[in-house]
Structure formats: structure tokens, C-alpha cells
C-alpha positions in Angstrom: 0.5 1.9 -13.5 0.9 5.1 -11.1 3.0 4.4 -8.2 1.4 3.6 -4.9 3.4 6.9 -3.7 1.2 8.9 -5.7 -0.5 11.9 -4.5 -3.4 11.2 -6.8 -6.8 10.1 -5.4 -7.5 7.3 -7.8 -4.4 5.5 -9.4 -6.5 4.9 -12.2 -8.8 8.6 -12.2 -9.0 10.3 -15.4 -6.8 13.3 -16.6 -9.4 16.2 -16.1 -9.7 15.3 -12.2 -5.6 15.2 -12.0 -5.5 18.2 -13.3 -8.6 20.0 -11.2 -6.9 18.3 -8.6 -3.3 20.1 -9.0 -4.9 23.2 -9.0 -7.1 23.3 -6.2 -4.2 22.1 -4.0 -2.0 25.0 -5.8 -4.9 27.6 -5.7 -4.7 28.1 -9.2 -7.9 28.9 -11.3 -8.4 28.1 -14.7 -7.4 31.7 -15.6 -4.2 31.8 -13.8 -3.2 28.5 -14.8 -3.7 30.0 -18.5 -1.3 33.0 -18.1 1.3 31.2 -16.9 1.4 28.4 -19.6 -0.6 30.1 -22.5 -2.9 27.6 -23.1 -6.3 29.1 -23.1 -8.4 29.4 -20.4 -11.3 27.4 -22.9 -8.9 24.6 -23.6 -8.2 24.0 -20.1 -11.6 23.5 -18.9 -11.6 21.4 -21.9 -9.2 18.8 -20.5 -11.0 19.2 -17.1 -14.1 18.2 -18.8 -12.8 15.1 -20.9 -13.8 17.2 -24.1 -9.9 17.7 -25.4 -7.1 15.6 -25.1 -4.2 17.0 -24.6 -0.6 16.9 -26.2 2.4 15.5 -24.1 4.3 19.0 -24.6 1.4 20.6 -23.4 0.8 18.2 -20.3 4.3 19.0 -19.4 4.0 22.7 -19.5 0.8 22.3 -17.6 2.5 20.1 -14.8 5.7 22.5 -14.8 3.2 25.3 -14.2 1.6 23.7 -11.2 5.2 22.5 -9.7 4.2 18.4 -9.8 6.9 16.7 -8.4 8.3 14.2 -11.2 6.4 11.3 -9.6 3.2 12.8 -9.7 4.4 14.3 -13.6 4.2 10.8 -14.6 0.9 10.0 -13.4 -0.1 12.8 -15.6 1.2 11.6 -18.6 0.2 8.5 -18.0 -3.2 9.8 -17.3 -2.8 11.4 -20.6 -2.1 8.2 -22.5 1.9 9.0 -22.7 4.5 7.5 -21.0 6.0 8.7 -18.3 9.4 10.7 -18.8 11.2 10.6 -15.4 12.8 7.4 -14.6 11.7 5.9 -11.2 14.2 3.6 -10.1 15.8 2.6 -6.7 17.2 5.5 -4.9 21.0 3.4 -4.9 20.0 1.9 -8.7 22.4 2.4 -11.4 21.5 5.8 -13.0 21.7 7.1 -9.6 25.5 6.1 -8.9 27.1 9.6 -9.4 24.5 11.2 -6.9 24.7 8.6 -4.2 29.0 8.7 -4.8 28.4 12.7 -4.9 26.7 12.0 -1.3 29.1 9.6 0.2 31.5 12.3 -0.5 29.8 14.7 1.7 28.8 12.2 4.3 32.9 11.3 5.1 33.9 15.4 5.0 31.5 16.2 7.3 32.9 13.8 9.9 33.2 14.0 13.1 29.7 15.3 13.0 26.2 13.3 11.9 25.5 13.8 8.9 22.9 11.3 7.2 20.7 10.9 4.2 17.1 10.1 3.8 13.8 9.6 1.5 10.9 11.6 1.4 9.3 9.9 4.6 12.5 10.4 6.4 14.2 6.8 6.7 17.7 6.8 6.7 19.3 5.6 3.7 22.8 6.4 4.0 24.9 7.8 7.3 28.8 9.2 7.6 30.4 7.5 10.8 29.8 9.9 12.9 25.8 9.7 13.2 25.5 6.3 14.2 28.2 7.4 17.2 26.1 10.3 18.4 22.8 8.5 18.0 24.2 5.8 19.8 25.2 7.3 23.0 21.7 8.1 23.5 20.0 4.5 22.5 20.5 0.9 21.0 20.1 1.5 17.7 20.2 -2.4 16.8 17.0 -2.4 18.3 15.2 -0.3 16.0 14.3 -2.0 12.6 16.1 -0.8 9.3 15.3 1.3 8.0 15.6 3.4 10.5 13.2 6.5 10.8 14.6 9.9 12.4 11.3 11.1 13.2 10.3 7.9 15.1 13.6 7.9 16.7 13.0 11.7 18.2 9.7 11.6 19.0 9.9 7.6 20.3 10.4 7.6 24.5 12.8 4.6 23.9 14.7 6.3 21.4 15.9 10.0 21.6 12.6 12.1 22.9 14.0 11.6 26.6 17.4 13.3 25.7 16.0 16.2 23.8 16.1 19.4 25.6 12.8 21.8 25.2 11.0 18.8 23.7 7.7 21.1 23.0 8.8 23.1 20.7 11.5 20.5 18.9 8.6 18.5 18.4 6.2 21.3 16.8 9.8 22.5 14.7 9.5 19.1 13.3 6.5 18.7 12.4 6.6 21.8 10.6 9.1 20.8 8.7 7.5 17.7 7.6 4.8 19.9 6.0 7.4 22.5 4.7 10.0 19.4 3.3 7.2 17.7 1.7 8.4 16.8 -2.1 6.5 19.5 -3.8 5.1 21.1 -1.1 2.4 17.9 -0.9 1.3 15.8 2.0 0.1 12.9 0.4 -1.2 9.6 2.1 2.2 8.0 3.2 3.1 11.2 5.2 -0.6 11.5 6.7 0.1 8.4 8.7 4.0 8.7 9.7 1.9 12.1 10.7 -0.2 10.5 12.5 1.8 7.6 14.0 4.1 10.8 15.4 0.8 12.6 16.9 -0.4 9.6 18.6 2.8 9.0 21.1 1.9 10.1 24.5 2.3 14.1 25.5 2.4 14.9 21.7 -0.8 17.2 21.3 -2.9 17.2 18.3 -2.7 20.5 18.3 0.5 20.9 16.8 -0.6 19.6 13.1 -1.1 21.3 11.2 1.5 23.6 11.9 1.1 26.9 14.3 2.9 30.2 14.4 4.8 30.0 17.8 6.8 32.9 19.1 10.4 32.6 19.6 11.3 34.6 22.8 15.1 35.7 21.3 16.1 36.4 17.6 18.0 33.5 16.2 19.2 32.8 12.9 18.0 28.8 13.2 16.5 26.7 15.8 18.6 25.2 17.4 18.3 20.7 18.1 19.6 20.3 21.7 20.2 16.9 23.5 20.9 16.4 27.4 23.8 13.9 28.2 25.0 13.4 31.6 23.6 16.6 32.8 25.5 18.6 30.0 23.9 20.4 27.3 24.7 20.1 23.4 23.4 22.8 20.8 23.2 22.2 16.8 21.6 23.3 14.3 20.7 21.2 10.8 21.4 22.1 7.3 19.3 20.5 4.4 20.7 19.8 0.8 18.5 18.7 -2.0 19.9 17.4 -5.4 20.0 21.0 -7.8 17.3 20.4 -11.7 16.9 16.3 -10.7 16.0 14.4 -13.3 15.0 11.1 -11.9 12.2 10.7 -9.1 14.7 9.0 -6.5 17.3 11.9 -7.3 14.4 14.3 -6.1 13.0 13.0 -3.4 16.5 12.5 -1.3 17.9 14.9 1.1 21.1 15.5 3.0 21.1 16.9 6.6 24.0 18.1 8.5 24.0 18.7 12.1 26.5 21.3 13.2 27.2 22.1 16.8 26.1 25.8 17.4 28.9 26.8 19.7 32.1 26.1 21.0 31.3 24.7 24.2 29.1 22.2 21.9 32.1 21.3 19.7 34.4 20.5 22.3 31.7 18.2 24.4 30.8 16.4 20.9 34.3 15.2 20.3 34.5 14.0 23.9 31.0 12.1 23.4 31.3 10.0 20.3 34.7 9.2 20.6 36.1 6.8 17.4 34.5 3.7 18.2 33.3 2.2 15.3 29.7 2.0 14.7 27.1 0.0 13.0 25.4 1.7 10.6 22.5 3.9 11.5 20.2 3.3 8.3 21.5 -0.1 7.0 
């Protein structure tokens, strides 16, 4: 059966409307969708019209065409009558354990700075020390439920949201990057209502999803996260790292972010902030 996380309309809808279905959210006519697989144009409206069945080589080379992500590959196949190729395990499951060591890795060496890792609908998964620190001086975390969700936590005005300096325009930065972050460049049902849950806090205008152009007033190479403690201001900025040709659905769908302080000033206020107290973990 497709997984509920499916982008696809019906879990059980026939091949031809997957496939019109890809292409109409990746713009793609018929004719273009030929060219770059070299299946005909004839043999595609074909499949579109339940008058050809497919082969699985040839439903792969359509789905690599139209960038599926490997969850929604599956539902292809399966559409298809095939069985799906990409495993779909737990994110911490057994074929998974050289990525999630590969990230624990990264989450220690980026200490004394946060540093977490989450799923696709941003709920924290794994976290170095140092996040559950920062995060911490701000708000209880034991009183959020695991797994914990960054968004909520920012945009909540018991969590973060009252400690964030220019709150506006972090808010619209985020929610552009849940549109840009999307697994495949897809917003599919599960990320319509964490959208929506996040638009329907109060002073968070509808306005701002979709995503708007907004002018930055001075050229900078990021935009910056900043938080307000004690009257003091700290600057970072993120970095994202995605698993390089993943071959699983979990390995795809996770994502490392770093927060680095953007100055000096930041750097030296961090380490007198979180201090080494030892914390409880952000996303367990």
C-alpha cells in the first residue's frame, strides 16, 4: 500500500493520473517529458490514458525525469503493478546505521554550537549537546512533547517567538524555506497543515504563504537567525546538509542544520550563555 506520506491524491488512483499528476506539478507536457526520457510522446499519453502499461525500467526513467522523491517513486511502481525499489524503513532502523553514526559524528564536532537533525516535517530527531543548552535558556523544553518541532518551537509565544529579534521577517524566512526544503520540491498534505498550524498563531499574517519576494535593505551573504537574551543580541546563521545519491526514503528525507554565530561578539556571548550544564535531550 502507498504510504500515508504520499503526495498522491488517491493511495489507491491509477498509474495514468500519477503520472498527469507529476507533470502538472513539474510543468512538464507530454512533449517535454518525451525528450528528456525518449519515450514517445504517443506512448505517454498512452499510460495517461490506461491504454499501455508500462515496463518498470521505463516507470523509473519516467519518475527520474520528473524528480519524484523515492517515496512517491514507489507509489509509482506500485501503481504500475511493480514493487517498490527504495526501502522505507525507520529513519534510526538498521540499514540506516552508517548514516545516523555518519551524523552523530557531526552533531559532537560541531559542539559548542546547536546543531540538530530532523525529518521532512521538521521534528527533531537527533541533537549534539549544545542545542538543547541554547534552546533551553530561552524555554522549558520538558514541556514541549517529543518529538519536538523547530517550527512550532519558533513561531510558539511560549517557546522561542518572544526571544527572536525582527520576528517579521524570520517568520516569512521560514516559511519560505519550508516551501524551498520540501523533499522534492513538493508540499504535500502533512506540510499543508504544520503550514497552517504555523499561520494560525496570533500576529502571523496569511499573507506570508505562499512565499513573497521581500527586500533586504543591506547585501548579505545569509539571513541571519537572531535571539534577544538579557538585552543582548546573538547573530547566526544555519547551514543545511542533506544525505549526497540516498538510497533509502528515510536517508532522503533527513536533514542536518548547523547554527553558526555570525560574528565575534556572537561567539563570545554564546559560550557565556549555554555554559556546560548538561542537558536533556532536545528531540528525544
Amino acid at each position: 500500500m502507498p504510504s500515508q506520506n504520499s503526495t498522491v491524491m488517491s493511495p489507491g488512483g491509477e498509474l495514468g493520473a500519477l503520472l498527469r499528476h507529476w507533470r502538472d506539478v513539474r510543468g512538464k507536457s507530454q512533449f517535454e517529458l518525451s525528450l528528456d526520457t525518449g519515450v514517445s510522446q504517443r506512448h505517454i499519453s498512452f499510460i495517461e490514458v490506461g491504454r499501455s502499461v508500462p515496463s518498470r525500467q521505463m516507470l523509473i526513467d519516467l519518475a527520474t525525469a520528473l524528480d519524484l522523491p523515492l517515496r512517491d517513486r514507489n507509489t509509482l511502481l506500485l501503481a504500475g503493478g511493480y514493487a517498490p525499489i527504495y526501502p522505507d524503513g525507520a529513519w534510526d532502523g538498521p540499514e540506516m546505521r552508517s548514516i545516523t553514526a555518519a551524523l552523530d559524528r557531526m552533531l559532537r564536532q560541531h559542539e559548542p554550537f546547536p546543531a540538530l537533525v530532523m525529518d521532512r516535517y521538521w521534528n527533531v530527531l537527533m541533537t549534539n549537546g549544545a542545542a538543547p543548552r541554547f534552546f533551553g535558556c530561552f524555554t522549558d523544553l520538558s514541556a514541549r512533547k517529543s518529538p519536538r518541532n523547530m517550527l512550532h518551537l519558533m513561531f510558539d509565544p511560549a517557546g522561542m517567538r518572544p526571544f527572536v529579534a525582527d520576528w517579521p521577517r524570520v517568520a516569512q524566512s521560514l516559511i519560505e524555506r519550508v516551501y524551498r526544503e520540501a523533499v522534492g520540491r513538493v508540499v504535500d498534505d502533512k506540510i499543508k497543515e504544520l503550514l497552517a498550524a504555523l499561520l494560525a498563531y496570533p500576529e502571523v499574517e496569511p499573507g506570508w504563504a505562499p512565499p513573497k519576494a521581500t527586500s533586504i535593505q543591506a547585501v548579505t551573504p545569509v539571513v541571519p537567525l537572531s535571539f534577544i537574551k538579557d538585552g543582548r543580541r546573538l547573530d547566526y546563521f544555519s547551514m543545511v546538509t542533506t544525505v549526497g545519491t540516498p538510497q533509502t526514503v528515510a536517508a532522503q528525507e533527513l536533514r542536518l542544520e548547523c547554527l553558526f554565530p555570525a560574528d565575534e561578539a556572537t561567539e563570545a556571548l554564546h559560550g557565556e550563555l549555554i555554559g556546560t550544564a548538561t542537558p536533556d535531550e532536545l528531540g528525544a
